[in-house]
C-alpha positions, 0 to 999 in steps of 0.5 A: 083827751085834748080840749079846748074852752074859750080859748083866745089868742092876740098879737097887738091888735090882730085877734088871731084866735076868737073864742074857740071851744071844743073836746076831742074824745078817745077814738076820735079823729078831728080835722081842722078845716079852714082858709089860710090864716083861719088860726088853725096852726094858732090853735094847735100850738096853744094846745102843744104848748108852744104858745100861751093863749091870751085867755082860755083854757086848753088841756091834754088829758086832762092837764092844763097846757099852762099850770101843768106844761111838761104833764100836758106835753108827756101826754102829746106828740106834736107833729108841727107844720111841715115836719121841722127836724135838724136837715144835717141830722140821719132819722137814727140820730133825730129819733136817738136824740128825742128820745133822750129829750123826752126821757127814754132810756134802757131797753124802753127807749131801743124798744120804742124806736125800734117800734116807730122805726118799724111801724113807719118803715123808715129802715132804709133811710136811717142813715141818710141825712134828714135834707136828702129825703123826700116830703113823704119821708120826711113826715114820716120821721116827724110822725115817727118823734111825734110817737116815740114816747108813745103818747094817747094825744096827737095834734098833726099840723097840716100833715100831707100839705105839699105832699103828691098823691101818692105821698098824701095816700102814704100819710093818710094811712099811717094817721088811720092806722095811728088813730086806731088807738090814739086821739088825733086833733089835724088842721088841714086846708085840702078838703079830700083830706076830710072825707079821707081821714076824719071822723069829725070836722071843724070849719075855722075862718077868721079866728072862730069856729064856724061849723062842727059836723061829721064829714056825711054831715057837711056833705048834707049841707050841698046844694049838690047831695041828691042832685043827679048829672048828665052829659047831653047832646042838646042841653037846652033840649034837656032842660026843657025835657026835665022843666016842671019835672016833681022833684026838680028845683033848677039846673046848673051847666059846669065843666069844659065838657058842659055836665049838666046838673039837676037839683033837687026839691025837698028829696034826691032826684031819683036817676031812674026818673030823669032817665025814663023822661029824656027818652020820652022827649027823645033827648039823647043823653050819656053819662047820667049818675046821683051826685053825692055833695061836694065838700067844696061848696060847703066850705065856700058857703061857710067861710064866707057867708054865701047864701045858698042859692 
């Protein structure tokens, strides 16, 4: 449905995109994930066709983005970076006028607004100018003309940036409930977003791809998967309790409240074990619970070449 092939992009002597390949299949939602500055919005616009790429190749369904420009885009809806619309303008007459920009007319076009109108509950802002209206509403009127034409593509950049939590779980919603039946290509720096929306992730620093995994994938990759935490009243007791445990690789205290954490050597630390050796050494502990990875890690270890301890 959306794909890109070698696809470079440079301004002068900055090389913003270097290289970048991958496909996003029918059903599938795909983050971009990466620091500020990685070239995921570049990307995007190369695909959306707002920028032409310096080389390479990027297609929408099928359609090159530049032999085939209006074909690629009939068959996209564009959400860009902060959900630009004209902030004089009431959602009514935002949606009214793209849907005359992407040809809709008759009762296809009432049809269509009505649709995107309903499914993103936007009834009770309809007549108010687009400025007055909170972050939250204001992506939901760029998601609303990015699926008014009902397109089987989606390219969201960075859809709940700015957004407070409830806010990002609103949008986080709507994007799962629109990827039942579209695919989704979304950038986004906020790694819960990841675990929260995506089905598959992309690792971007420095213009290249750095990683392409599922999210349980990436999470397999932390230090912190297998390992198992506890809060102790003496932590040196603790680690000298569990020192030359089978199973156990090292230790790491973190956090004002100073959890401590038990890594794990070839398989997960088995909580049940960590438990029964602090009562025997009589070290008294609160807190102990299996660590699932942390995303964060992760992604600090790829994107700059950190080694794991």
């Amino acid at each position: 449905m959306i794909e890109a092939h070698a696809l470079h992009k440079r301004y002068g002597r900055l090389l913003a995109v270097d290289d970048i390949s991958f496909k996003v299949e029918p059903g599938e939602v795909l983050g971009f994930l990466g620091p500020n500055g990685a070239g995921k919005s570049t990307t995007m616009k190369m695909i959306a066709g707002f920028l032409a790429p310096s080389a390479g190749t990027a297609r929408v369904c099928g359609h090159d983005v530049v032999s085939e420009p209006m074909a690629a885009r009939r068959a996209l809806g564009y959400l860009p970076e902060g959900a630009p619309a004209y902030g004089e303008m009431t959602p009514s007459a935002f949606l009214r006028f793209v849907a005359d920009v992407r040809g809709l007319s008759g009762e296809h076009r009432r049809a269509r607004i009505d649709a995107v109108v309903g499914r993103l509950s936007l009834q009770g802002v309809l007549r108010q100018p687009i400025d007055t209206l909170s972050k939250g509403f204001k992506r939901r009127v760029g998601l609303a003309a990015a699926i008014l034409h009902d397109p089987p593509a989606l390219v969201l950049d960075e859809p709940t940036d700015g957004l407070d939590p409830n806010q990002k779980h609103e949008v986080r919603t709507l994007i799962r409930e629109l990827a039942r039946d579209r695919t989704v290509l979304l950038s986004t720096h906020i790694l819960e977003e990841v675990e929260a929306v995506c089905s598959r992730a992309m690792v971007v620093a420095r213009g290249k791809v750095l990683a392409d995994s599922t999210p349980a994938e990436l999470l397999a990759r932390s230090r912190y998967q297998g390992a198992v935490s506890l809060l102790a009243a003496d932590s040196i007791a603790a680690r000298a309790a569990l020192d030359g445990m089978p199973g156990v690789s090292g230790f790491q205290q973190e956090g004002v409240e100073g959890r401590l954490y038990v890594f794990p050597q070839g398989r997960p630390v088995s909580p049940e074990a960590v438990s029964a050796r602090l009562r025997e050494r009589g070290v008294e502990y609160s807190g102990l619970q299996p660590e699932r990875g942390r995303l964060d890690e992760v992604f600090r270890r790829i994107t700059t070449g950190e080694a794991q301890p």
